[in-house]
Backbone as CSV, one residue per row, in Angstrom:
resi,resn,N_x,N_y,N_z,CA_x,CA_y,CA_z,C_x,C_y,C_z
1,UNK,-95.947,55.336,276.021,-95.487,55.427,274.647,-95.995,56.730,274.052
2,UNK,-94.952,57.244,273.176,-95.314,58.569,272.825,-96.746,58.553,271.484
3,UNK,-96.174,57.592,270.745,-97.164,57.546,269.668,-98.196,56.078,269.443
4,UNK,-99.452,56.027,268.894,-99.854,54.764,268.982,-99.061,53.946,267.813
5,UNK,-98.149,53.961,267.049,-96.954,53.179,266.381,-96.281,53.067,267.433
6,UNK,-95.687,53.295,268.372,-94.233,52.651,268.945,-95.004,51.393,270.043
7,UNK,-93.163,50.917,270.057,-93.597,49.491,271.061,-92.404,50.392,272.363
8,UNK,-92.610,49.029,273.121,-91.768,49.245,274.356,-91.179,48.135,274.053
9,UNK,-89.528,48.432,273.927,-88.727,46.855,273.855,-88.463,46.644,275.029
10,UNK,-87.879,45.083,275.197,-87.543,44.604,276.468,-86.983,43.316,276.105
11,UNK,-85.953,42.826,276.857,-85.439,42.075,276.937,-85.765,40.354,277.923
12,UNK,-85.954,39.578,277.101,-86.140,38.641,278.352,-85.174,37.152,278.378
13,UNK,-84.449,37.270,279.853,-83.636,36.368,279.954,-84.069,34.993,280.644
14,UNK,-83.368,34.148,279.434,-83.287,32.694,280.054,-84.175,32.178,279.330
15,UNK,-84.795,31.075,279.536,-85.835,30.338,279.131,-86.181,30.011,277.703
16,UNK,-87.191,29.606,277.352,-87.671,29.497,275.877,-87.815,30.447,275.029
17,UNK,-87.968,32.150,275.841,-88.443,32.709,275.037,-87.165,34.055,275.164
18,UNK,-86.319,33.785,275.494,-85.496,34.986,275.716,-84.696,35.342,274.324
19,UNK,-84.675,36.294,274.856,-84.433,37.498,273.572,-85.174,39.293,273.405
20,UNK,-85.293,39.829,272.156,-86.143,40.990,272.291,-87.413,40.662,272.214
21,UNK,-88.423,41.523,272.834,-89.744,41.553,272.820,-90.465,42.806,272.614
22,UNK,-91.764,43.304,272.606,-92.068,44.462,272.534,-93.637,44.504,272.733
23,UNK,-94.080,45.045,273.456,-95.383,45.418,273.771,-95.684,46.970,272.562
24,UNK,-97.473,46.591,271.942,-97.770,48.179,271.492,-98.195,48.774,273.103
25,UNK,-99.235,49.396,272.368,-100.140,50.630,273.286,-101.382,50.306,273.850
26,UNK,-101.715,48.776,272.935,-102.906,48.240,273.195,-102.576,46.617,274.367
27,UNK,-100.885,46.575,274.480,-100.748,45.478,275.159,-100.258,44.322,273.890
28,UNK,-100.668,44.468,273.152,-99.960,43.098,272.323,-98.692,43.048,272.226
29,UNK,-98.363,41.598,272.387,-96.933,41.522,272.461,-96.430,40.859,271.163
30,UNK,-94.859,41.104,270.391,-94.050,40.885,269.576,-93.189,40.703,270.530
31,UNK,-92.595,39.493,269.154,-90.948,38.873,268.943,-90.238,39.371,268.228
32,UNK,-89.162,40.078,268.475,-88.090,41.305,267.424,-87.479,40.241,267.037
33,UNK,-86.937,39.128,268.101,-85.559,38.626,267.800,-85.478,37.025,268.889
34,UNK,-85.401,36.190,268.421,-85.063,35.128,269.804,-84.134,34.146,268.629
35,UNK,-83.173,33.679,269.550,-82.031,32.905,269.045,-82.529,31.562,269.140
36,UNK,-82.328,30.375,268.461,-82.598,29.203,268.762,-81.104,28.496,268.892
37,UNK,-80.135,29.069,269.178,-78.888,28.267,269.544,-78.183,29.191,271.164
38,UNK,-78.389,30.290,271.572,-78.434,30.541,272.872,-79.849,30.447,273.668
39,UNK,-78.985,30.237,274.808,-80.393,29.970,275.558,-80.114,30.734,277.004
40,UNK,-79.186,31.665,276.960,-78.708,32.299,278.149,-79.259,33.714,278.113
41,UNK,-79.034,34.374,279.223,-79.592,35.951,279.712,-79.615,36.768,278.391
42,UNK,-80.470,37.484,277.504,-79.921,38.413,276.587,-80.269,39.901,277.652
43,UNK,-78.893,40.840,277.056,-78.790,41.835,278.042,-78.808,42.720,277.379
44,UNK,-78.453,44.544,277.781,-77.383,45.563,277.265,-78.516,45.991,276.056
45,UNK,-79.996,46.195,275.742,-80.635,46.523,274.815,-80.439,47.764,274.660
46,UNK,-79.950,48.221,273.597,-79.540,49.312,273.565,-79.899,50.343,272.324
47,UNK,-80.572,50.916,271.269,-80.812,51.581,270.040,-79.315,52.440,269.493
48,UNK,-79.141,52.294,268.122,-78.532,53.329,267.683,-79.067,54.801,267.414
49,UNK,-78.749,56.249,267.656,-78.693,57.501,267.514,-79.618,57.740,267.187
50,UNK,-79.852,56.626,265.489,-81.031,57.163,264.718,-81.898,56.186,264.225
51,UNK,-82.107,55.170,265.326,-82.645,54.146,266.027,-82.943,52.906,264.421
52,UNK,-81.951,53.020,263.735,-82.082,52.208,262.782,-81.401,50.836,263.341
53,UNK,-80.769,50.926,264.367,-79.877,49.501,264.917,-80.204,49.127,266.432
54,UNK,-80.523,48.198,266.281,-80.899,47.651,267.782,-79.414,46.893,268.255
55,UNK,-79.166,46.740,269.437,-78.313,45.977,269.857,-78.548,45.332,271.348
56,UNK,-78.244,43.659,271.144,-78.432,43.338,272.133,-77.095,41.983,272.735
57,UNK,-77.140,41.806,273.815,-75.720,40.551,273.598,-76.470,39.356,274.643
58,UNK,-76.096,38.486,274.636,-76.215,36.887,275.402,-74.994,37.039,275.860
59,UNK,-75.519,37.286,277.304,-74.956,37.739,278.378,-73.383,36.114,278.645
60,UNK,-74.063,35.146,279.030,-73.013,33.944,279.192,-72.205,33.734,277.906
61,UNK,-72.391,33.807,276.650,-71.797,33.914,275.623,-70.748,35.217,275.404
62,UNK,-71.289,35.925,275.413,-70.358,37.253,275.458,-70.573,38.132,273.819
63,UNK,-71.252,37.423,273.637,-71.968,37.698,271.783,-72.812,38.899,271.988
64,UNK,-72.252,40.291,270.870,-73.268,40.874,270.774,-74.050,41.227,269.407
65,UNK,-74.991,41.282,269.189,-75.601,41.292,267.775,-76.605,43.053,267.809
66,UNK,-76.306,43.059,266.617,-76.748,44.327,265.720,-77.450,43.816,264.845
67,UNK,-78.727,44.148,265.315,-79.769,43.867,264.355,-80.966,45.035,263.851
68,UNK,-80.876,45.093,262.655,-81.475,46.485,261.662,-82.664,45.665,261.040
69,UNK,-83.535,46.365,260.622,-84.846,45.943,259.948,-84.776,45.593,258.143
70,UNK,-85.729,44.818,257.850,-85.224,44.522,256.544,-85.599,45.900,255.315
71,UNK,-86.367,46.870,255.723,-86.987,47.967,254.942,-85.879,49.106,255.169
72,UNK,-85.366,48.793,256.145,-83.940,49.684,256.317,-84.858,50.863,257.416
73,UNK,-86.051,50.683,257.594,-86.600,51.966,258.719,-86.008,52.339,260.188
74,UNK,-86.403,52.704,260.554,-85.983,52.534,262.167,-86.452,52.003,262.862
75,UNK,-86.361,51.493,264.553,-87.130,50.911,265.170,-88.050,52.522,265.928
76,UNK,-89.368,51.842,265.969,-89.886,53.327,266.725,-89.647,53.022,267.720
77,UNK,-90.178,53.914,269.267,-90.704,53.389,270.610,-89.307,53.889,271.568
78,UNK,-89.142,52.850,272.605,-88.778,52.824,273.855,-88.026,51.676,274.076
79,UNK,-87.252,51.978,275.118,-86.775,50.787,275.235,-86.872,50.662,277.177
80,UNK,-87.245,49.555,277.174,-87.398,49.543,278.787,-85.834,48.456,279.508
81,UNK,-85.609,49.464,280.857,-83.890,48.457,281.126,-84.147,48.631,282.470
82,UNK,-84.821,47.698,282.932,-84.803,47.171,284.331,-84.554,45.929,284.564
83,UNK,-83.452,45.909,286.158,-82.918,44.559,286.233,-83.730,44.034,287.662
84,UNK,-83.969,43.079,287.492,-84.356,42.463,288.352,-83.648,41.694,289.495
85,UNK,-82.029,41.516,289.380,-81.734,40.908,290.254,-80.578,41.850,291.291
């Protein structure tokens, strides 16, 4: 991570806890985002230009959501996109 403000986002599919996530610099982990009505792969994490819009979709659904912060800032950081299968 470039600065000690940014996280590393990441995506995690399936299970109880899937959705966005984010590690700082020190290892602590955040919840950006988890759905309580999908429960399938969230994929495709992606930032807008000027990283004010996150986007992510539930992969078996076909749903994708745009989600912005409530202060209107940007998201800082990284985004990590490795697949595992």
């Amino acid at each position: 991570l470039g600065n000690t403000d940014d996280l590393m986002y990441f995506t995690e599919e399936g299970g109880s806890d899937n959705g966005v996530h984010a590690r700082d610099h020190t290892g602590n982990f955040y919840t950006i985002f988890e759905s309580p009505i999908y429960s399938d792969e969230t994929t495709g994490l992606a930032m807008s230009p000027n990283g004010k819009y996150m986007y992510v979709s539930y992969q078996g659904n076909g749903i994708i959501f745009e989600i912005s912060r409530e202060d209107g800032q940007p998201f800082h950081g990284k985004k990590l996109d490795v697949k595992y299968h």
